[in-house]
Residue, then its C-alpha position, 0 to 999 in steps of 0.5 A: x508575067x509581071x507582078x507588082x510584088x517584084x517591082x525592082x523600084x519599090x521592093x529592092x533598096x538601091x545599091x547606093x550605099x553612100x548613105x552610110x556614110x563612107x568613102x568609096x575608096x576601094x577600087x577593083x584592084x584592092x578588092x580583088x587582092x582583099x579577096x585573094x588576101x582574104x584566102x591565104x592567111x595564118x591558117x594555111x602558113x602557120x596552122x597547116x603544120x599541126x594539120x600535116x602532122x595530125x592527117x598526113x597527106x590526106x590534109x590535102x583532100x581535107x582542104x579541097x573538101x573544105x574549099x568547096x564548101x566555103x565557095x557554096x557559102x560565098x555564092x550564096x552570099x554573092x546572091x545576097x550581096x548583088x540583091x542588097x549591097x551594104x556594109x556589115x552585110x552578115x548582119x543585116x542579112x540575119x536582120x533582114x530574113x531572120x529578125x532583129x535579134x539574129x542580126x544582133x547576134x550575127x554582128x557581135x559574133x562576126x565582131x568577136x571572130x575578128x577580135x579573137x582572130x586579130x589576137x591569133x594573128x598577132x600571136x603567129x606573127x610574134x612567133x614568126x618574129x622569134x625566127x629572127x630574134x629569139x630573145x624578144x618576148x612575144x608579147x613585146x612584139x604582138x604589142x607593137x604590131x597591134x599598135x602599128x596596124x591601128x594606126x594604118x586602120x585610122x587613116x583612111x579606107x583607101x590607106x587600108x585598102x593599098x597596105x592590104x594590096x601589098x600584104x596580099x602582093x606579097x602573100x601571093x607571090x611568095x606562094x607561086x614562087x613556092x609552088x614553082x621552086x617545089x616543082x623545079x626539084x621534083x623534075x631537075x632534082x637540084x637542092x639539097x631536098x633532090x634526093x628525097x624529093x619525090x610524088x611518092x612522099x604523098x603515099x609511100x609513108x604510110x598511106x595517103x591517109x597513115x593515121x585513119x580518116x578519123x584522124x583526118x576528119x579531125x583536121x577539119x576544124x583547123x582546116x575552116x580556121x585557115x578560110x576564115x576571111x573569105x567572107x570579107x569581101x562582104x564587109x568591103x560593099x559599103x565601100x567598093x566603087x562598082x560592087x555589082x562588077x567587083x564582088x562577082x569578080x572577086x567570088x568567082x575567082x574563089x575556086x582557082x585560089x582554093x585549087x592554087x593557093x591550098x591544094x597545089x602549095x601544099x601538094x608540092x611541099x608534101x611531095x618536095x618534104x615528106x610528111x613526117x617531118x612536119x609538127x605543130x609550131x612552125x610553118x611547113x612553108x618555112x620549113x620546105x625552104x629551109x629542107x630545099x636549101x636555098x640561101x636565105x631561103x627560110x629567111x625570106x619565106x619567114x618574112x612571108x608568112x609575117x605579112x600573112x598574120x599582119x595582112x589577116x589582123x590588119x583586115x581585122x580591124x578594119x571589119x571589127x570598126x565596120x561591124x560594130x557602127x552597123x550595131x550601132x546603127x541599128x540601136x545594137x551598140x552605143x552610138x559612139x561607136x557608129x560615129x566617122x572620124x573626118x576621113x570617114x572612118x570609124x575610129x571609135x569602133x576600131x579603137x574599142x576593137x583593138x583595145x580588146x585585141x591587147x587581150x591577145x598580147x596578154x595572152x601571150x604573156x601568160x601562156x604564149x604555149x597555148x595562145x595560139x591554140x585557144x584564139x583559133x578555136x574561138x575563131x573558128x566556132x564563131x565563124x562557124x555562126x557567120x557562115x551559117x547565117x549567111x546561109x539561112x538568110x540565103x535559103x529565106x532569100x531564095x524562098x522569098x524570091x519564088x513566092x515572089x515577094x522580092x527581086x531576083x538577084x543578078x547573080x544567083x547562086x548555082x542551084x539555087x538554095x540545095x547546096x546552101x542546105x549542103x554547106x548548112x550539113x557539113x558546118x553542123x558536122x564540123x561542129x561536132x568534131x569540135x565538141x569532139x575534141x578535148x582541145x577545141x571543145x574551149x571555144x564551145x564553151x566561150x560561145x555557151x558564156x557568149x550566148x548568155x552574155x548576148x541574150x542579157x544584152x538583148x533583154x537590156x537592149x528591148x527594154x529600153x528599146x521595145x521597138x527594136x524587136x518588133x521589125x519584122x524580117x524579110x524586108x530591108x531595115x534603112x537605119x539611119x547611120x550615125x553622122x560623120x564627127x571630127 
């Protein structure tokens, strides 16, 4: 039965975005590693140490239980992305299913995720250097990063896109490379971790959960921090050369990362190195090697888990530039920001993005102790709303779909809106936990200063703009997109 209202032709937007304006630049390779890469950052090689720590074994289970919820979040967002794909896709998601404000909302949030992520990143990766060089301050060396990515970012896409694939090449091996390496010592005994090593070190020290569930739980906010950048796949449509074969490809390949990159890793350094003997502030990768004894072992896997942060910070601007020329394009943000440079990049927006980042290398002038602590809360809170959004706008979507009123997507999410409803539950929960704690609580109280800040914002913004709110949701809003300026 066919019906006039689900006409592919006149309903749904073609998925030729090159209106916007940018270069095409990113091949399948690239944006399969920006996927892979996307998975393995600061979080898993920096922030996993405090979580061991805190959950002891149970990390492990915290992590699978997170993972398959953050692939719910991205099939959903697949959906979405195969029925409409366009750059700073979050945000024009919100717009299109929830109205004009959530998309404005959406897109300074994504915005600020990045940003304060960008200062986590710089900061790990001024720690990692102190491996090295312990009498360079950290903020000497956040500064320099910063500057170095920035540059990388103004190129081109293309530029981006290859610096990613290496970083990401790089991450990758290394962790295949770990989780080889670990399994050698758990069946040959060799190394100086051999007498030690053993499958028993996941539960003879106390349990496989030796602090409480309670206390696991606990772990799950860091544990969201540590998939945050999954989601940058989406930001990649605009730009992908064949987004109807990449992106399913990319998504799909999302739970063998998870099995692989998080489950396993940690799984054989938790059963190579017991449990007790890892604590916040380092990396247990770092520390593994270092435990297992291989000549300049520790070395190289400290140079491993630099590219990670420089990998994480480095997509970050890329995002930060895309996000804001979308709220520039819909009359969100200054105009300046939307603006491409020759090579079809948004410098401004990047530029703006990455003078906001120094705020990282201030703080970790002020209080390097602390720094890492309070970005990553920030981050996570504001990746929380990202994620959520994606799954609203999902629900909206697939009830639109059966009513009729638009297109069915080629690539549908597994079961439908449900497990949209199940990852909305867990995020409400993990919110919680946040509030919970007296440590992470910082980052609910930035988004309350956030909220208030935006709404100001979108009051100054209606009344010089009152057409703005007035776009009614579900139906694709065509901005017309800053034009390219030398």
């Amino acid at each position: 039965m066919t019906s006039p209202q689900v006409d592919n032709t006149s309903d749904k937007p073609s998925a030729d975005t090159s209106e916007e304006g940018y270069e095409r630049g990113l091949g399948s390779r690239q944006v399969q590693m920006i996927a892979i890469g996307g998975a393995i950052g600061v979080g898993l090689f920096m922030g996993a140490g405090a979580n061991i720590a805190k959950a002891g074994p149970s990390i492990i289970l915290m992590y699978a239980l997170a993972g398959v919820v953050i692939f719910f979040i991205m099939r959903a967002l697949g959906e979405l992305l195969l029925y409409r794909p366009v750059s700073g896709s979050f945000a024009e998601y919100a717009r299109e299913f929830l109205g004009p404000f959530f998309g404005y909302v959406t897109g300074w949030t994504y915005w600020l995720m990045w940003i304060v992520t960008g200062m986590a990143e710089l900061t790990a990766a001024a720690i990692y250097i102190h491996f090295w060089f312990p009498a360079i301050p950290q903020w000497v060396s956040a500064l320099v990063f910063l500057l170095v990515l920035f540059g990388v970012n103004l190129i081109s896409v293309k530029i981006f896109g290859e610096v990613e694939f290496w970083f990401s090449m790089v991450k990758v091996t290394a962790i295949i490379g770990m989780i080889v390496i670990g399994l050698g010592v758990l069946t040959l005994g060799f190394s100086d971790a051999g007498d030690t090593a053993a499958t028993g070190n996941l539960w003879q020290h106390g349990g496989i959960f030796p602090n409480g569930i309670g206390s696991s739980l606990m772990t799950l906010q860091g544990v969201m921090f540590a998939y945050l950048a999954v989601e940058l796949v989406g930001v990649t449509a605009g730009e992908s050369e064949n987004p109807e074969k990449t992106l399913p490809k990319a998504i799909n390949t999302l739970p063998w990362r998870i099995i692989v990159f998080y489950v396993g890793a940690l799984t054989v350094i938790l059963a190579v190195v017991k449990w007790t003997e890892f604590s916040e502030g380092e990396s247990p990768f770092v520390h593994a090697f270092a435990k297992i004894g291989i000549p300049l072992g520790a070395g190289i896997v400290n140079f491993v888990v630099l590219t990670a942060a420089l990998s994480s910070c480095n997509s970050g601007m890329y995002s930060t530039g895309r996000m804001l020329r979308d709220l520039s394009a819909n009359k969100e943000a200054p105009k300046a920001l939307g603006r491409l440079n020759r090579r079809r990049t948004p410098a401004t927006g990047i530029a703006a993005s990455v003078a906001l980042m120094g705020i990282g290398v201030v703080l970790n002038y002020i209080v390097p102790e602390k720094a890492f602590l309070y970005v990553t809360s920030v981050a996570t809170a504001a990746g929380i709303w990202t994620w959520m959004m994606i799954l609203i706008s999902h629900i909206k979507y697939r009830s639109a779909v059966v009513a009729g009123r638009l297109p069915a997507s080629s690539f549908p999410a597994p079961g439908g809106s449900a497990l949209s409803w199940v990852a909305l539950v867990f995020l409400s929960f993990v919110t919680c936990l946040i509030a919970y704690d007296s440590d992470a609580r910082v980052s609910l109280y930035v988004g309350a200063l956030w909220a208030v800040f935006l709404v100001a914002g979108w009051a100054l913004l209606k009344s010089r703009n009152p057409e703005l709110a007035t776009r009614a949701p579900e139906g694709p809003n065509e901005p017309e997109f800053a034009k390219a300026s030398d």
